[in-house]
PyMOL CGO cylinders between C-alpha atoms (Angstrom):
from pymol import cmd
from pymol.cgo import CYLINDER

trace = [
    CYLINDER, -26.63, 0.74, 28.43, -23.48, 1.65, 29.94, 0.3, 1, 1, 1, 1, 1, 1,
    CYLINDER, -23.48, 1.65, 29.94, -20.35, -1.33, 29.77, 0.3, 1, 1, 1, 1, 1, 1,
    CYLINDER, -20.35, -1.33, 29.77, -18.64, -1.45, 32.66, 0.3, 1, 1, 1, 1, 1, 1,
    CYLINDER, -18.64, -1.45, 32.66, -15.69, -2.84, 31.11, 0.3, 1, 1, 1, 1, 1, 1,
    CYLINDER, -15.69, -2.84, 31.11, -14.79, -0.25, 28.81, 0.3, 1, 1, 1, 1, 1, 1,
    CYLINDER, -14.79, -0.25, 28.81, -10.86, -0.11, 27.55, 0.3, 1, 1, 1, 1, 1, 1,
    CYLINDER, -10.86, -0.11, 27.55, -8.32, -2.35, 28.88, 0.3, 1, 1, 1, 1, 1, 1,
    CYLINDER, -8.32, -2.35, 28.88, -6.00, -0.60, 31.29, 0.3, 1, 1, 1, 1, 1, 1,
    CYLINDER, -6.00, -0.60, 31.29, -3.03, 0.60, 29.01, 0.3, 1, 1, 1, 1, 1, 1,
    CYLINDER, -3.03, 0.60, 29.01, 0.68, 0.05, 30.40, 0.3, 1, 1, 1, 1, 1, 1,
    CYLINDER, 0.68, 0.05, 30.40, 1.62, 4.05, 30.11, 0.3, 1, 1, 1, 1, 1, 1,
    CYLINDER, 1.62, 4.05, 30.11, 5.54, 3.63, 30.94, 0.3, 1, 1, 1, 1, 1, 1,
    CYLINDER, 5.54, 3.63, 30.94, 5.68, 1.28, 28.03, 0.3, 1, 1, 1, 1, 1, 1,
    CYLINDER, 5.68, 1.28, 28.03, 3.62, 3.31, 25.39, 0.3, 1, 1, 1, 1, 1, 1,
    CYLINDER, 3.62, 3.31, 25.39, 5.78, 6.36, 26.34, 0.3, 1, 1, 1, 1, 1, 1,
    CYLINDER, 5.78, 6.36, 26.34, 9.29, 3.67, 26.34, 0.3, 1, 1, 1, 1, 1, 1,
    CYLINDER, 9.29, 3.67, 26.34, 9.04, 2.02, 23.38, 0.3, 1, 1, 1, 1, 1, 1,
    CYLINDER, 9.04, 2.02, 23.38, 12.86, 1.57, 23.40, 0.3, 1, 1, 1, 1, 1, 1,
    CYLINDER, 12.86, 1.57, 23.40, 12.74, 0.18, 26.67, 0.3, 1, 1, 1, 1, 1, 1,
    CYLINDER, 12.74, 0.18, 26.67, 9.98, -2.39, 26.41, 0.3, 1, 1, 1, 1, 1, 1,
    CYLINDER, 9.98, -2.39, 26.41, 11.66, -5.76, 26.05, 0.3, 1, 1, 1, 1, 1, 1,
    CYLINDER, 11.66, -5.76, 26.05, 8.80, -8.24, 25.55, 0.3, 1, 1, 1, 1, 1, 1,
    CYLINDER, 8.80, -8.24, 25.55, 7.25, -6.61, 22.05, 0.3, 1, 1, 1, 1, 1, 1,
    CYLINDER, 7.25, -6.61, 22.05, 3.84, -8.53, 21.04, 0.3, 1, 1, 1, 1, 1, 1,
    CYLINDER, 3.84, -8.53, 21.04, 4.08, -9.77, 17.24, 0.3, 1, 1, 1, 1, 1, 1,
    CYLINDER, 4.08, -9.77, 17.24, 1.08, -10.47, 15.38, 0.3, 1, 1, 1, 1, 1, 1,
    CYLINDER, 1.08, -10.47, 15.38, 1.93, -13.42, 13.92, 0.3, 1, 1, 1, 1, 1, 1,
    CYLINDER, 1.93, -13.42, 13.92, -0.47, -13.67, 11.12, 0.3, 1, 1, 1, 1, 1, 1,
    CYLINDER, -0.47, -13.67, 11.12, 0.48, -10.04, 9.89, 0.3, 1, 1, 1, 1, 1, 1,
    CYLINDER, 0.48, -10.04, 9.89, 3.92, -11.37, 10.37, 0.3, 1, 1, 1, 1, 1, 1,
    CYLINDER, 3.92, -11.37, 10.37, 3.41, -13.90, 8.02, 0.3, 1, 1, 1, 1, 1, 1,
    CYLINDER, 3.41, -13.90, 8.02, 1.52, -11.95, 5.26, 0.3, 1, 1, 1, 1, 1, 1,
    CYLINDER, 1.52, -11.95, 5.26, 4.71, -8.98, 5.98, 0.3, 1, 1, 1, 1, 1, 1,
    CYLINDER, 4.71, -8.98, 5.98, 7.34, -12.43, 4.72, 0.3, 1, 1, 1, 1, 1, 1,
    CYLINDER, 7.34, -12.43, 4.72, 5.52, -13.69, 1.89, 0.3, 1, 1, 1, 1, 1, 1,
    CYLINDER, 5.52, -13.69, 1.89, 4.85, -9.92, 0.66, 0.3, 1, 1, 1, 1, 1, 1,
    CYLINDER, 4.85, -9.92, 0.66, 8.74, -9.65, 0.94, 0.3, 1, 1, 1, 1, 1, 1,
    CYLINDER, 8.74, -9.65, 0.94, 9.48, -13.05, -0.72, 0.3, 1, 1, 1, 1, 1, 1,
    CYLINDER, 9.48, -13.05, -0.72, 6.76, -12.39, -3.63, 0.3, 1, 1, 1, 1, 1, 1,
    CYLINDER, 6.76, -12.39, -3.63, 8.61, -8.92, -3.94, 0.3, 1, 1, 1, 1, 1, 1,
    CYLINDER, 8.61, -8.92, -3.94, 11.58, -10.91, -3.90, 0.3, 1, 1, 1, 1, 1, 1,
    CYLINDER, 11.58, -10.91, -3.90, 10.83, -12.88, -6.71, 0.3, 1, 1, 1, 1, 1, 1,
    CYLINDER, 10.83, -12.88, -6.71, 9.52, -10.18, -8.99, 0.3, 1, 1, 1, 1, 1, 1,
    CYLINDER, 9.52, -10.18, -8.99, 12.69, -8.32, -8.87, 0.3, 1, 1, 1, 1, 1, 1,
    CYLINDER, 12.69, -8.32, -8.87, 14.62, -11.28, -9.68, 0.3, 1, 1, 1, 1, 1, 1,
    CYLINDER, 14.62, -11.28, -9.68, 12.55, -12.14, -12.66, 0.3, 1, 1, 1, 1, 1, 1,
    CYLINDER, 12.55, -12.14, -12.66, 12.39, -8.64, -13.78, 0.3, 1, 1, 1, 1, 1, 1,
    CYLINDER, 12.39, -8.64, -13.78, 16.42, -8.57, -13.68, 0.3, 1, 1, 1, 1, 1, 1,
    CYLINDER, 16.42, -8.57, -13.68, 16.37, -11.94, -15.70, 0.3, 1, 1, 1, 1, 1, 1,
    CYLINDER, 16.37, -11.94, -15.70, 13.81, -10.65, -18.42, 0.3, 1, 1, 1, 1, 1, 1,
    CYLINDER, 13.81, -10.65, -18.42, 15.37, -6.96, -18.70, 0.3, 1, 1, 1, 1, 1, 1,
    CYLINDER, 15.37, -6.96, -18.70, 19.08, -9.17, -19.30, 0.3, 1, 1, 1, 1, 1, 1,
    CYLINDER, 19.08, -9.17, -19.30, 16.87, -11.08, -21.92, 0.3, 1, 1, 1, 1, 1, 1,
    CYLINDER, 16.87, -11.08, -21.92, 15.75, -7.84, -23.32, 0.3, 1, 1, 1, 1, 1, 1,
    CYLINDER, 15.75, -7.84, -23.32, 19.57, -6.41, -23.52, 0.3, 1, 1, 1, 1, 1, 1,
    CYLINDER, 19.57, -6.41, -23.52, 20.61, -9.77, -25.32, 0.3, 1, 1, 1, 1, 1, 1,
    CYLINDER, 20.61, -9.77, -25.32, 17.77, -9.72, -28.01, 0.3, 1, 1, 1, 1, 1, 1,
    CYLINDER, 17.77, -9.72, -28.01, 19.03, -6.16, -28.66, 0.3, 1, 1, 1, 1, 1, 1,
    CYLINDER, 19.03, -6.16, -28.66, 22.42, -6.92, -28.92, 0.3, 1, 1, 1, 1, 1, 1,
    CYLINDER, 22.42, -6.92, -28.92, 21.74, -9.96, -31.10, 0.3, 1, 1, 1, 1, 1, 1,
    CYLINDER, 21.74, -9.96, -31.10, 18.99, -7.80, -33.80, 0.3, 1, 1, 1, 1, 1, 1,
    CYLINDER, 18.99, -7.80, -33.80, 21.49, -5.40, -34.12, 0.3, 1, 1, 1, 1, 1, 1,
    CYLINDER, 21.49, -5.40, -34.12, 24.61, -7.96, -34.80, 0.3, 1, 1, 1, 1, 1, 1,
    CYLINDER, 24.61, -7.96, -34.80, 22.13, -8.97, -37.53, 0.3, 1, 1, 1, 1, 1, 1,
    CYLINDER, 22.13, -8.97, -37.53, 20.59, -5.69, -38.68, 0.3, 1, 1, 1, 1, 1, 1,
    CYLINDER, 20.59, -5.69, -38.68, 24.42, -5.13, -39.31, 0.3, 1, 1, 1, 1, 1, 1,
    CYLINDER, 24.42, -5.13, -39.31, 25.07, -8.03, -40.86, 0.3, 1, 1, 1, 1, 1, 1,
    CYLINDER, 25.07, -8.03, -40.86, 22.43, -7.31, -43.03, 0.3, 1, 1, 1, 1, 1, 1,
    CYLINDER, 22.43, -7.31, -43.03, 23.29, -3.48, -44.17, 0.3, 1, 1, 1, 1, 1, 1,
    CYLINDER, 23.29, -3.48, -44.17, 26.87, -4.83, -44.82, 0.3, 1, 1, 1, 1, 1, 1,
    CYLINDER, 26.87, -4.83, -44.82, 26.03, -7.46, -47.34, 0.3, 1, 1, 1, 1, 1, 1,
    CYLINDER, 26.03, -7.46, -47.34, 23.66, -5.40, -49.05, 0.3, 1, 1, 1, 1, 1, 1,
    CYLINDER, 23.66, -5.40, -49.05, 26.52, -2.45, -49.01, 0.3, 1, 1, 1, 1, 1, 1,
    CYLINDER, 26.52, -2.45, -49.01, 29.00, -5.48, -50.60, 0.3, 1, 1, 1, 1, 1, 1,
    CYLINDER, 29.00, -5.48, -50.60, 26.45, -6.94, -53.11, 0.3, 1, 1, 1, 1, 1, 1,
    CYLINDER, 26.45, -6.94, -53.11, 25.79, -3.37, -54.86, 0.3, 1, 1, 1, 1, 1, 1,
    CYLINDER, 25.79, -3.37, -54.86, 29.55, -2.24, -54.44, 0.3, 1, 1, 1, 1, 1, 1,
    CYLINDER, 29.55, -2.24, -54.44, 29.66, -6.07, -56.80, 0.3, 1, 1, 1, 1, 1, 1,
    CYLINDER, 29.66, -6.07, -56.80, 27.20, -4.96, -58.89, 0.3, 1, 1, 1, 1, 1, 1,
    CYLINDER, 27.20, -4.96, -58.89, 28.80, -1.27, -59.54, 0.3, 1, 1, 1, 1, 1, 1,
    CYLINDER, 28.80, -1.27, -59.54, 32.00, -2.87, -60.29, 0.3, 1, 1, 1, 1, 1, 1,
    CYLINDER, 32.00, -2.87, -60.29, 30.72, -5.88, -62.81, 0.3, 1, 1, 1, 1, 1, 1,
    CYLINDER, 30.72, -5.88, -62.81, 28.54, -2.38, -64.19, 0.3, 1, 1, 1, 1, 1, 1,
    CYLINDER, 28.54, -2.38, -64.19, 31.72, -0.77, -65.02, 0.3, 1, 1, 1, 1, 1, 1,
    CYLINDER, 31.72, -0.77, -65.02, 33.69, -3.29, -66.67, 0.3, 1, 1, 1, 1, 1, 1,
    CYLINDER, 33.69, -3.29, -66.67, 31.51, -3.73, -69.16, 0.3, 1, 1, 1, 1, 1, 1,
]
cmd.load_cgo(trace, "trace")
C-alpha cells in the first residue's frame, strides 16, 4: 500500500531564493490563456472608450437639438404675441 516514490525531492535553496533562481519554469499553456485574457481585456477597454465617446456625442448632438427646438418654439409664440397685439 505504501509508494515508495512519494514527493519529488524539492530544490530548498531555490524555494527559499526566489530572487536568485535564474532558470524560472513557465507553464506555457497558462502563459498563453494569461495573453489572450490580457488581449480580450485589451479589447474591451478599447471598445468601451469608443462606445462611451459615442455616448458623449449623441448627448451633445440631442441637446444641440433639444435647443434648437425650445428656441423656435420660444420665437414662433414671441411671433404670435406680437401679430396678437397689432391687431
Amino acid at each position: 500500500m505504501a509508494s515508495s516514490e512519494g514527493f519529488p525531492a524539492a530544490d530548498s535553496e531555490k524555494e527559499l531564493n526566489p530572487g536568485q533562481n535564474m532558470d524560472a519554469q513557465v507553464d506555457p499553456i497558462s502563459s498563453e490563456i494569461a495573453a489572450s485574457k490580457e488581449q480580450s481585456e485589451a479589447e474591451a477597454a478599447k471598445k468601451h472608450k469608443q462606445e462611451e465617446r459615442k455616448d458623449c456625442l449623441q448627448t451633445f448632438k440631442t441637446a444641440i437639438i433639444v435647443s434648437g427646438i425650445i428656441v423656435a418654439a420660444a420665437g414662433a409664440l414671441f411671433a404670435i404675441t406680437k401679430k396678437l397685439k397689432q391687431k
